[in-house]
LUMFI-773969 format. One line per field, with one value per atom (N, C-alpha, C): residue number from 0; atom name; x, z, y. Coordinates in Angstrom, 2 decimals. Layout:
<recs>
k	[NUM;...]
a	[CA;...]
px	[X;...]
pz	[Z;...]
py	[Y;...]
</recs>
This chain:
<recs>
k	[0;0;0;1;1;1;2;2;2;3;3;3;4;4;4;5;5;5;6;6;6;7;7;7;8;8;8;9;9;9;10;10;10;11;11;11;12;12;12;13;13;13;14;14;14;15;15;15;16;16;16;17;17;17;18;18;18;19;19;19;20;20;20;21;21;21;22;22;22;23;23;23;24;24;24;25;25;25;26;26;26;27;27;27;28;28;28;29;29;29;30;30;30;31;31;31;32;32;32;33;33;33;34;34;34;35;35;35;36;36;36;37;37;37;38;38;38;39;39;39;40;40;40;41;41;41;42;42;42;43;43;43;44;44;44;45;45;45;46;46;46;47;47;47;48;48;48;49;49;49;50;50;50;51;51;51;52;52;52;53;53;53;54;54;54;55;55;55;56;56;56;57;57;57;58;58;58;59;59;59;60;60;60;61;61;61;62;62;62;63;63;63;64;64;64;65;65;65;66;66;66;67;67;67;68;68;68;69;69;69;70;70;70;71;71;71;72;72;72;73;73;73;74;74;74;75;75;75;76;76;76;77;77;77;78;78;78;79;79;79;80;80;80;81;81;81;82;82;82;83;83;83;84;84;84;85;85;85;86;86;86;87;87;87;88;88;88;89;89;89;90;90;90;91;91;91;92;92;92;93;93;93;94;94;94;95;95;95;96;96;96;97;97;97;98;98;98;99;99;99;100;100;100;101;101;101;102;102;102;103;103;103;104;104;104;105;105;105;106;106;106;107;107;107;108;108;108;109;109;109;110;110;110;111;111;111;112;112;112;113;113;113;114;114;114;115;115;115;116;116;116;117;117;117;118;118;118;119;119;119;120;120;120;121;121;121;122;122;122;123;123;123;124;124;124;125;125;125;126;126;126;127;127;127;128;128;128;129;129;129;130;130;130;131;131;131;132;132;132;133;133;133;134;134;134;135;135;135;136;136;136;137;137;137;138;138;138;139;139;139;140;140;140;141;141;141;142;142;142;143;143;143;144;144;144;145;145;145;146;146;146;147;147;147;148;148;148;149;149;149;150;150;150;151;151;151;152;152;152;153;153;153;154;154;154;155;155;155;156;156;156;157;157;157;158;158;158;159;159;159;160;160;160;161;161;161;162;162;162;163;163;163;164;164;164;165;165;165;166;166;166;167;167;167;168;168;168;169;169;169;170;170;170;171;171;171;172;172;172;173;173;173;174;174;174;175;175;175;176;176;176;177;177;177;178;178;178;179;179;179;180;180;180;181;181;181;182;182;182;183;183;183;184;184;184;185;185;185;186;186;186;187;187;187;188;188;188;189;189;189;190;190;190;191;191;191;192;192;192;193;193;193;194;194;194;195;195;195;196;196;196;197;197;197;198;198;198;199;199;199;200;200;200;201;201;201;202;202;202;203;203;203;204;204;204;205;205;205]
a	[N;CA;C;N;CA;C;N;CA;C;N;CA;C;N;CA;C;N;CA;C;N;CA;C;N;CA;C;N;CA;C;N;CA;C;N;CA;C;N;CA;C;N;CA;C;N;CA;C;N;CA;C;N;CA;C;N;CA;C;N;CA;C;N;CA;C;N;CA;C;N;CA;C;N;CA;C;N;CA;C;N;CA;C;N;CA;C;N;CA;C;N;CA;C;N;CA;C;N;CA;C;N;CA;C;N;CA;C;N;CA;C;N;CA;C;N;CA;C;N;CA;C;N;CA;C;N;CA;C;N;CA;C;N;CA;C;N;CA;C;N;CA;C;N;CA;C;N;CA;C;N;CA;C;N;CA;C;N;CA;C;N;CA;C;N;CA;C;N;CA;C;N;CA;C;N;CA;C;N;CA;C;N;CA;C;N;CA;C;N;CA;C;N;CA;C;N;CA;C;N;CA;C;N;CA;C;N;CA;C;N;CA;C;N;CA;C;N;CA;C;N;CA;C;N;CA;C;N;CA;C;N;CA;C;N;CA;C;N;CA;C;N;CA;C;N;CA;C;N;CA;C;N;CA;C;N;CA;C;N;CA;C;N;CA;C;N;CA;C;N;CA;C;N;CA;C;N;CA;C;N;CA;C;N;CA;C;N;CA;C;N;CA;C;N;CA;C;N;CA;C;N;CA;C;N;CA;C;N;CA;C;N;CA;C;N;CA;C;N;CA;C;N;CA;C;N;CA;C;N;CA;C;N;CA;C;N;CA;C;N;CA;C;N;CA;C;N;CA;C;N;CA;C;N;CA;C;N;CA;C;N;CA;C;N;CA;C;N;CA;C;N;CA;C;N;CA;C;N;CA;C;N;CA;C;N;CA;C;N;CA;C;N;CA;C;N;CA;C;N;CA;C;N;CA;C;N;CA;C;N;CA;C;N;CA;C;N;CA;C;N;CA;C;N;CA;C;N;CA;C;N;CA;C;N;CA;C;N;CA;C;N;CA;C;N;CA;C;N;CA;C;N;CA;C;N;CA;C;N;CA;C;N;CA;C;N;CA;C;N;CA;C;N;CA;C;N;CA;C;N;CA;C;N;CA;C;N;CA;C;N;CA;C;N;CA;C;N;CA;C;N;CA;C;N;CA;C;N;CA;C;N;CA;C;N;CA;C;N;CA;C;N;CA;C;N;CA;C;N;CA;C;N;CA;C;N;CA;C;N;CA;C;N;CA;C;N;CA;C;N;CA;C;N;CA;C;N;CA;C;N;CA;C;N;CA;C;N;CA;C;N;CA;C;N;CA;C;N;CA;C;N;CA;C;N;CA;C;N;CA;C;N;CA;C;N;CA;C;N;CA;C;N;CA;C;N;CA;C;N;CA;C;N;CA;C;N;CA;C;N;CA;C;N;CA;C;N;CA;C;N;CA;C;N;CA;C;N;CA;C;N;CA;C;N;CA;C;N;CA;C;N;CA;C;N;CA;C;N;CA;C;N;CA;C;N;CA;C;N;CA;C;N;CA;C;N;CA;C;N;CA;C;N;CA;C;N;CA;C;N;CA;C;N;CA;C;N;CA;C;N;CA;C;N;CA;C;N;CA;C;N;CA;C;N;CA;C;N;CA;C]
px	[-45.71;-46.65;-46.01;-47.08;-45.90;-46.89;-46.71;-46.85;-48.39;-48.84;-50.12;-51.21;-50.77;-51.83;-51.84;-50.86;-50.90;-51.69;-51.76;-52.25;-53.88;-54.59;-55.59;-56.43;-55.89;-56.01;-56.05;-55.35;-55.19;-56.41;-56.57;-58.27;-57.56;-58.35;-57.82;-57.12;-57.24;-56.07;-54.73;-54.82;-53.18;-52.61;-53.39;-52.83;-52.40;-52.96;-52.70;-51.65;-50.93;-50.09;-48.82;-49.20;-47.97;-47.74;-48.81;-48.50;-47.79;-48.16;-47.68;-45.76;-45.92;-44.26;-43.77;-44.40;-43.56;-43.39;-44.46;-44.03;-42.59;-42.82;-41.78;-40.06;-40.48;-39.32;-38.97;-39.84;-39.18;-39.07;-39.47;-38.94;-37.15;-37.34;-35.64;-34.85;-35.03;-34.24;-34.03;-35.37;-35.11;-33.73;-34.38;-33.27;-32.14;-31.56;-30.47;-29.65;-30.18;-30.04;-29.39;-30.44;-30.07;-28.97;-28.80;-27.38;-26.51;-25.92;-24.97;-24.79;-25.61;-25.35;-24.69;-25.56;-25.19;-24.25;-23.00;-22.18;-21.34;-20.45;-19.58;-20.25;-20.91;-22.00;-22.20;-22.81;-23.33;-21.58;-20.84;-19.65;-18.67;-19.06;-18.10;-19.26;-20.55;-21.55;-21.58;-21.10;-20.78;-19.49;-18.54;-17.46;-17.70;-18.24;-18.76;-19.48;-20.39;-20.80;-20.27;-19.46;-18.70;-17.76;-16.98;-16.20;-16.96;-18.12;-19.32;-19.25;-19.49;-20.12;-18.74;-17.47;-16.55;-16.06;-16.45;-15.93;-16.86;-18.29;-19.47;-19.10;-18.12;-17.93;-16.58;-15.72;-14.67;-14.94;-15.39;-15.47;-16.10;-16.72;-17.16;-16.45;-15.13;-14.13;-13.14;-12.86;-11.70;-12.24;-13.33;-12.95;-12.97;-12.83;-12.92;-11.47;-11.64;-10.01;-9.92;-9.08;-8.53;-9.39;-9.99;-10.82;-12.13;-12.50;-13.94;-13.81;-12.92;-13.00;-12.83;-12.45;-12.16;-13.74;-14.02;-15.41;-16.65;-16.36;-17.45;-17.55;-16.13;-15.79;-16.17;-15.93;-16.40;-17.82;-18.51;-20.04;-20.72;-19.79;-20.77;-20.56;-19.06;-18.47;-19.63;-19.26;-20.67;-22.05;-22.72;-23.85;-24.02;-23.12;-23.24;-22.88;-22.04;-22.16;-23.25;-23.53;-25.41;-26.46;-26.17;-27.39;-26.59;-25.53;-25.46;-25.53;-25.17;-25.69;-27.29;-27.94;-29.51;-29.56;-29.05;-29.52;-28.84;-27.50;-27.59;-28.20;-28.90;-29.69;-30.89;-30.97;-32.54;-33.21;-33.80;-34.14;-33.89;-32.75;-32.21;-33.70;-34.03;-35.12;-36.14;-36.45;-37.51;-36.96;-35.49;-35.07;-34.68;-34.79;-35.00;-36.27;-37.24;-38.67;-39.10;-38.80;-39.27;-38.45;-37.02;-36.21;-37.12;-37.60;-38.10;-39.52;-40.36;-41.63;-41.86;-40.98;-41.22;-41.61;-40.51;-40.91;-41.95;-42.34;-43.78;-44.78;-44.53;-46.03;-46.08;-45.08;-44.63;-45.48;-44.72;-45.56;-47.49;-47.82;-49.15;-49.67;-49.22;-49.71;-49.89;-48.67;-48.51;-49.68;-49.52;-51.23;-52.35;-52.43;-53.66;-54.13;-52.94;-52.84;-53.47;-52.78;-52.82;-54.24;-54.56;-55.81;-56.91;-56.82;-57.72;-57.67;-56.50;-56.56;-57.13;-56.22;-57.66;-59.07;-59.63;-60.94;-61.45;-60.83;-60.89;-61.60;-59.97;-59.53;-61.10;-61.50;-62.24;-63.91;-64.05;-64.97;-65.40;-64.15;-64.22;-64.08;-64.14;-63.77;-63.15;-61.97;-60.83;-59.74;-58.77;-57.23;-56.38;-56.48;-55.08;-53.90;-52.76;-51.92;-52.29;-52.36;-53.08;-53.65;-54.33;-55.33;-54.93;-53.97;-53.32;-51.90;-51.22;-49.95;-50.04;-51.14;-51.21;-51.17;-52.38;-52.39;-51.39;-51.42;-50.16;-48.73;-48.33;-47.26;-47.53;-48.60;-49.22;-48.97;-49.00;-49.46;-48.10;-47.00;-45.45;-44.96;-45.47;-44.90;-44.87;-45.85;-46.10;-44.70;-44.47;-42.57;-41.86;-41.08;-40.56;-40.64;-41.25;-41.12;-41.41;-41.63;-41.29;-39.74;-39.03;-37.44;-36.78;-37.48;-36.98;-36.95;-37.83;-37.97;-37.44;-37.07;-36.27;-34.66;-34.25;-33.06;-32.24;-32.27;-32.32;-32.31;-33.00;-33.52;-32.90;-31.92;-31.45;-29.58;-29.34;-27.93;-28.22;-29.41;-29.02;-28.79;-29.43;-29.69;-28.55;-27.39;-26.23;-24.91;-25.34;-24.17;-24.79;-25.97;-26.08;-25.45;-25.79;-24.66;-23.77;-23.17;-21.39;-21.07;-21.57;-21.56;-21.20;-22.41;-23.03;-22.05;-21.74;-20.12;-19.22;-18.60;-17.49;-18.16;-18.83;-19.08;-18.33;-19.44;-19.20;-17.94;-16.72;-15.26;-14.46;-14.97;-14.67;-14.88;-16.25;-16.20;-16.01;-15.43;-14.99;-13.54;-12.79;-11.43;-11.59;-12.23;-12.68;-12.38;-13.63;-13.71;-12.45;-11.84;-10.32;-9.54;-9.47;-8.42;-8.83;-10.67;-10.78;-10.51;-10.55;-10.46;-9.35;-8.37;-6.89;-6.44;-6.81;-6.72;-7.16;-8.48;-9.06;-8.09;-8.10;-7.08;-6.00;-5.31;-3.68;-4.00;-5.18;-5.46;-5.65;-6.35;-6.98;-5.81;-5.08;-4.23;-2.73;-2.54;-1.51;-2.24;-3.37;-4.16;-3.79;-4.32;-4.28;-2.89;-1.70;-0.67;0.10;-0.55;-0.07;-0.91;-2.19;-3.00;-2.29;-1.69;-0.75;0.61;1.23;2.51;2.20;1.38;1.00;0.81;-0.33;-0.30;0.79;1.58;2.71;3.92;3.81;4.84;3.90;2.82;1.88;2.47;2.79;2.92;3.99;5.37;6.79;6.81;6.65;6.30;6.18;4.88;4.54;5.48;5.84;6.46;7.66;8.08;9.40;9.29]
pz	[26.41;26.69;26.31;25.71;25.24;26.05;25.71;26.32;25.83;24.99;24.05;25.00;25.52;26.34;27.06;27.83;29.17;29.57;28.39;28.16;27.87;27.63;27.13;28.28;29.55;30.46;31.72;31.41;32.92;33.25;33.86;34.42;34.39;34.92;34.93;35.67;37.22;38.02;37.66;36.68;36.39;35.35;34.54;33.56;33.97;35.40;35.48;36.35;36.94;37.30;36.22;35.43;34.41;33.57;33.55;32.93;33.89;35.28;36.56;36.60;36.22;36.38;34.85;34.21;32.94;32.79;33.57;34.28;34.68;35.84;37.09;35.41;34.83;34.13;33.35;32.87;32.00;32.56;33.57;34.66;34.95;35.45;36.22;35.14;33.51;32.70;32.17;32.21;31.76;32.43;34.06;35.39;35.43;35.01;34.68;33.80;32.36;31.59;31.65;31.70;32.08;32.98;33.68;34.66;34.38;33.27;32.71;31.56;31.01;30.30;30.55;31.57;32.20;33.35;33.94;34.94;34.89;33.34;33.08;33.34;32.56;32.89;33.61;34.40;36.27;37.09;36.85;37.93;37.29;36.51;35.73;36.06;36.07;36.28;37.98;38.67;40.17;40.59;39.65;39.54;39.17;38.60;37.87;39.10;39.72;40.42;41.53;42.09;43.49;43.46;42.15;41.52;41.65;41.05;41.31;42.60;43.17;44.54;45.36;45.40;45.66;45.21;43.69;43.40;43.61;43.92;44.29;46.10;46.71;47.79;47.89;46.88;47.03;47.25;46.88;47.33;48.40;49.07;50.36;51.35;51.28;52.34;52.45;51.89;52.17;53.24;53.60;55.16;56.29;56.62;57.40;57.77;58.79;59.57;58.48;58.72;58.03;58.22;60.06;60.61;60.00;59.89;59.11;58.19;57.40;55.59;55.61;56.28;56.24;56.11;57.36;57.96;56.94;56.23;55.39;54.22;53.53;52.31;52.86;53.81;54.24;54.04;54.77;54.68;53.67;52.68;51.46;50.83;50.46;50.00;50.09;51.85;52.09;51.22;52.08;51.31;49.98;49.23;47.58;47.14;48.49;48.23;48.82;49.45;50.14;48.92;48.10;46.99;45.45;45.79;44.52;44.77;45.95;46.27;46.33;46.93;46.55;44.72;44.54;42.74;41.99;42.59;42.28;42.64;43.84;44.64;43.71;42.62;42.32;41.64;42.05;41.13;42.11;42.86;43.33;44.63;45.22;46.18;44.86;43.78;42.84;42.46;42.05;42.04;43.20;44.11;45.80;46.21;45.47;45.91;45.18;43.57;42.79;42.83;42.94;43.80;44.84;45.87;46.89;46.82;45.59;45.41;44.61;43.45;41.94;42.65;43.68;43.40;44.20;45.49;45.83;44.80;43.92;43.03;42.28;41.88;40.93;42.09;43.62;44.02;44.32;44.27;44.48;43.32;42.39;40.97;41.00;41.35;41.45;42.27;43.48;44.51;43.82;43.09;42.86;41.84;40.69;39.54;40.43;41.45;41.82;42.65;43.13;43.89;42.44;41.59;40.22;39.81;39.53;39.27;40.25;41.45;42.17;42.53;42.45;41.91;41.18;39.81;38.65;38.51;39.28;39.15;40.42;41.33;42.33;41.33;40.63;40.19;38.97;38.29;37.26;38.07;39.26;40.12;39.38;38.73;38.45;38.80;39.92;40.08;39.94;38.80;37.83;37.87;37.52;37.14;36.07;35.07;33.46;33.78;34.78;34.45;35.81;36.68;37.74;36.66;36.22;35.92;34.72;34.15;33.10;33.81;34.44;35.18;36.26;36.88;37.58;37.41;36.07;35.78;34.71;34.62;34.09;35.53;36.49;37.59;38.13;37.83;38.33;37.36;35.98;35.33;36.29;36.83;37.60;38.61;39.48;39.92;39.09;37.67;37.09;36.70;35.89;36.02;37.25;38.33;39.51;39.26;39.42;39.64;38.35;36.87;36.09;35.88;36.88;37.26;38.26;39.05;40.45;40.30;39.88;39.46;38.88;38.11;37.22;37.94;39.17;39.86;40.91;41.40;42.26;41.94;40.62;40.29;39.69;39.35;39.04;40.37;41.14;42.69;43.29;42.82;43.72;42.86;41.66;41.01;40.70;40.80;41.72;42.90;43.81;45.02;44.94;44.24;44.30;43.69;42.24;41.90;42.72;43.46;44.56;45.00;45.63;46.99;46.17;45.07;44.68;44.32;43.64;43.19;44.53;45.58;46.86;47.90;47.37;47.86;46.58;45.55;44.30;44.92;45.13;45.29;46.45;47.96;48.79;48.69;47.67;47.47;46.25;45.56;45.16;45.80;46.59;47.84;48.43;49.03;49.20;48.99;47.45;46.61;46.50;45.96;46.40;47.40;48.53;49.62;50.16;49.42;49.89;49.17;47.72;46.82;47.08;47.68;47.94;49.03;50.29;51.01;50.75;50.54;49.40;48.75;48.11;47.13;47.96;49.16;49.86;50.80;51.34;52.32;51.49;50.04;48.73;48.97;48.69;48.62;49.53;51.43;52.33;52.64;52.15;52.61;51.36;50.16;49.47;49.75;50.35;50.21;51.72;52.68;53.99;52.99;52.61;51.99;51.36;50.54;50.01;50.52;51.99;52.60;53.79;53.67;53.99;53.97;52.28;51.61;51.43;51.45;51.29;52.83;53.47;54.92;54.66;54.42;54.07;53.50;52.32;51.02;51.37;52.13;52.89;53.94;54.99;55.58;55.11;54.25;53.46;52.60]
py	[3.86;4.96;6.28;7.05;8.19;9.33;10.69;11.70;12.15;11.75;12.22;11.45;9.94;8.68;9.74;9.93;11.01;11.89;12.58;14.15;13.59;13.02;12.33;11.71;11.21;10.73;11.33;13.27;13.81;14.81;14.70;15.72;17.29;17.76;19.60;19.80;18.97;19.23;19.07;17.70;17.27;18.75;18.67;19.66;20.78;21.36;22.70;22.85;21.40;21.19;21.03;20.71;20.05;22.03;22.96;24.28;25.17;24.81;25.29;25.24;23.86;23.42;24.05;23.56;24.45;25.71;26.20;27.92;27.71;27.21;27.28;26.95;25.95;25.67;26.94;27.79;28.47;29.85;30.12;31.56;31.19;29.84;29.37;29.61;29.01;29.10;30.30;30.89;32.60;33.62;33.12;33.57;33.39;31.99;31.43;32.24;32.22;32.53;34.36;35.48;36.63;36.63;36.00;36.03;35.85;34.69;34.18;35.48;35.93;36.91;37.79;38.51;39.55;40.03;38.82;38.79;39.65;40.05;40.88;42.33;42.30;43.68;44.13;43.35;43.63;44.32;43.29;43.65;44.86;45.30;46.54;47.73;47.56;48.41;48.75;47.48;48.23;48.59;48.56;48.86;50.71;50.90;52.32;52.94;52.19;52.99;53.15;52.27;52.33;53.83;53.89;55.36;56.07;56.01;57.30;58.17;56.85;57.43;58.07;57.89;58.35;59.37;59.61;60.73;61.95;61.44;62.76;63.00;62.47;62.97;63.86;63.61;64.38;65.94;66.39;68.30;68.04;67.23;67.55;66.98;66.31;65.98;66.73;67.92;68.70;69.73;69.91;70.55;70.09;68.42;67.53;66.78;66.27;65.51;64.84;64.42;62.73;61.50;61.20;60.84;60.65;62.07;62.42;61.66;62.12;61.79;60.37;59.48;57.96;57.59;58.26;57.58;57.78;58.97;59.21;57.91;58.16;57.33;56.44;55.42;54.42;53.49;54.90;54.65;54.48;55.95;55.99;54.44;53.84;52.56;51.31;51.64;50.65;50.31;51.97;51.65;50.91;51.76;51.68;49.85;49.08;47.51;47.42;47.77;46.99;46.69;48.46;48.37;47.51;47.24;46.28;45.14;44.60;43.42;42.95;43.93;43.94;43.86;44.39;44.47;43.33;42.76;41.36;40.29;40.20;39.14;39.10;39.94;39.78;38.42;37.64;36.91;35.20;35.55;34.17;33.67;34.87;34.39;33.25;33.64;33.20;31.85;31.51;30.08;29.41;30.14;28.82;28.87;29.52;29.05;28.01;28.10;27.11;25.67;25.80;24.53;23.94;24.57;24.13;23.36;24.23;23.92;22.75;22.57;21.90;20.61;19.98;18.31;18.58;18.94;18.92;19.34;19.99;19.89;18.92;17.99;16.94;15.60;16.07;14.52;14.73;15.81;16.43;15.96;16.06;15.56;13.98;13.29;12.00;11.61;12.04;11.27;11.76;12.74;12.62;11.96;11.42;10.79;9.51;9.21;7.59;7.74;8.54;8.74;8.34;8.85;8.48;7.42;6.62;6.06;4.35;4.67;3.55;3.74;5.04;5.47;4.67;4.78;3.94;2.16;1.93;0.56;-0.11;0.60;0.47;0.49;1.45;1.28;0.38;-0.14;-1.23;-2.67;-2.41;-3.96;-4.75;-4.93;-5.17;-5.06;-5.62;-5.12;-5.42;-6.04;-6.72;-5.82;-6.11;-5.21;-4.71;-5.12;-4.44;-2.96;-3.29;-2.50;-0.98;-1.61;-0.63;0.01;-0.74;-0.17;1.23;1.13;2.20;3.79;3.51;4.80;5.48;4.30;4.77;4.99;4.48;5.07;6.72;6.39;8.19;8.94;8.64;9.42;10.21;8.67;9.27;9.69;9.81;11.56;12.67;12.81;13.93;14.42;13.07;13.24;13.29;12.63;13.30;14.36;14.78;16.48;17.79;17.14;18.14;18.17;16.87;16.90;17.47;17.54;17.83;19.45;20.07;21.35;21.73;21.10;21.08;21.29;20.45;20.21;21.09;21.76;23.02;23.99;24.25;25.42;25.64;24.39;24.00;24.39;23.63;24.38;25.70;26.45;27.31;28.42;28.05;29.20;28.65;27.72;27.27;28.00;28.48;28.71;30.25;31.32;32.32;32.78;31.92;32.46;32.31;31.78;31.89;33.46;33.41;34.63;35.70;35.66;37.21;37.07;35.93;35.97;36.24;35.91;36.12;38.11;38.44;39.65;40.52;40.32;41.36;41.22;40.08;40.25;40.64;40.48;41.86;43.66;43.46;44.72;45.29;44.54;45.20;45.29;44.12;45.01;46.09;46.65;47.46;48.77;48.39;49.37;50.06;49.08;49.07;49.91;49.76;50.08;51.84;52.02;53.13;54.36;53.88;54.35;54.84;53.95;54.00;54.89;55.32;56.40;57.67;57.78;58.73;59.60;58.89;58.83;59.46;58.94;59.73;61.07;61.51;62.28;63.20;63.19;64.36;64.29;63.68;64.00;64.51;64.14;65.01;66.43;66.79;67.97;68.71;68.30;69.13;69.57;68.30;69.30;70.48;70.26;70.99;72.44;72.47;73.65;73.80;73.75;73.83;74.83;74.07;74.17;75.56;75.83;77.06;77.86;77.88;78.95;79.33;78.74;78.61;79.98;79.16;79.84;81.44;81.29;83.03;83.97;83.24;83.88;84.30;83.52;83.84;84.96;84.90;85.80;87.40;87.19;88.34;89.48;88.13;88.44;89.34;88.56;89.43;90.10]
</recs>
């Protein structure tokens, strides 16, 4: 039996099931796909922006404690992983829905394949095998390609999250590393702008 008997034999419901899943197949692979592309990209692009955002706070931590200035850098750090993690998550909700969905539309297809087909077999009052096995193995196409859509959707949303996890203990030693710099830079700063007015007092004095 090849794929043409199939196609020849399925009512509108089957078909719009079988365009449904080939949706679902070629969104996951699209999804897949852009990700694998784009991993280097993505993690040098929140690498860029994590600096960003640290360096648009520097003029505004030099009139603050040490305290302050931790707490700020901190927050801002934060945030700025919250929104790259949102901007990497995109897409993974869409391959654990279609993981989840594919083989149920694959066996929805199947009962209703087999629902037709003893329709069929009921109305030709005949129930030979001959005359059961055709259709019904038309019917469990319908499970194979749920799983052949499933499957796919399933390592790809498993090898997504690793990604994300590995990305966001990237970028909280990132973070880290930032912070600890920033740190140093403004506390090099405050005692040299100390030290200076310092030496302005001396100066004076004498």
């Amino acid at each position: 039996m090849n794929f043409s008997v199939y196609w020849q034999h399925a009512d509108a419901v089957s078909k719009t099931l079988y365009f449904v899943l080939l949706a679902m197949s070629i969104v996951t692979w699209t999804i897949f796909a852009l990700r694998i592309m784009g991993t280097r990209q993505l993690k040098q692009v929140a690498y860029n922006r994590l600096s960003d955002a640290v360096n648009a706070l520097k003029a505004k931590l030099s009139p603050l404690s040490f305290e302050q200035r931790k707490a700020v850098a901190e927050q801002a750090l934060l945030r700025q992983i919250a929104a790259e993690k949102a901007n990497a998550e995109k897409g993974i909700s869409v391959l654990g829905t279609i993981a989840s969905l594919a083989p149920f539309v694959g066996l929805f297809g199947t009962v209703w394949g087999i629902f037709h087909a003893l329709v069929a077999v009921g109305k030709s009052g005949q129930a030979g095998l001959a005359q059961v096995a055709t259709p019904v193995g038309e019917a469990l196409i319908m499970t194979g390609l749920g799983l052949a859509v499933a499957i796919p959707a399933v390592l790809a949303y498993n090898i997504a999250v690793r990604f994300n996890r590995t990305l966001t203990n990237e970028l909280q030693d990132q973070a880290h590393g930032l912070l600890i710099d920033t740190m140093l830079q403004q506390e090099s700063a405050k005692k040299a702008e100390v030290k200076a007015v310092q030496e302005g007092l001396v100066g004076g004095q004498a």
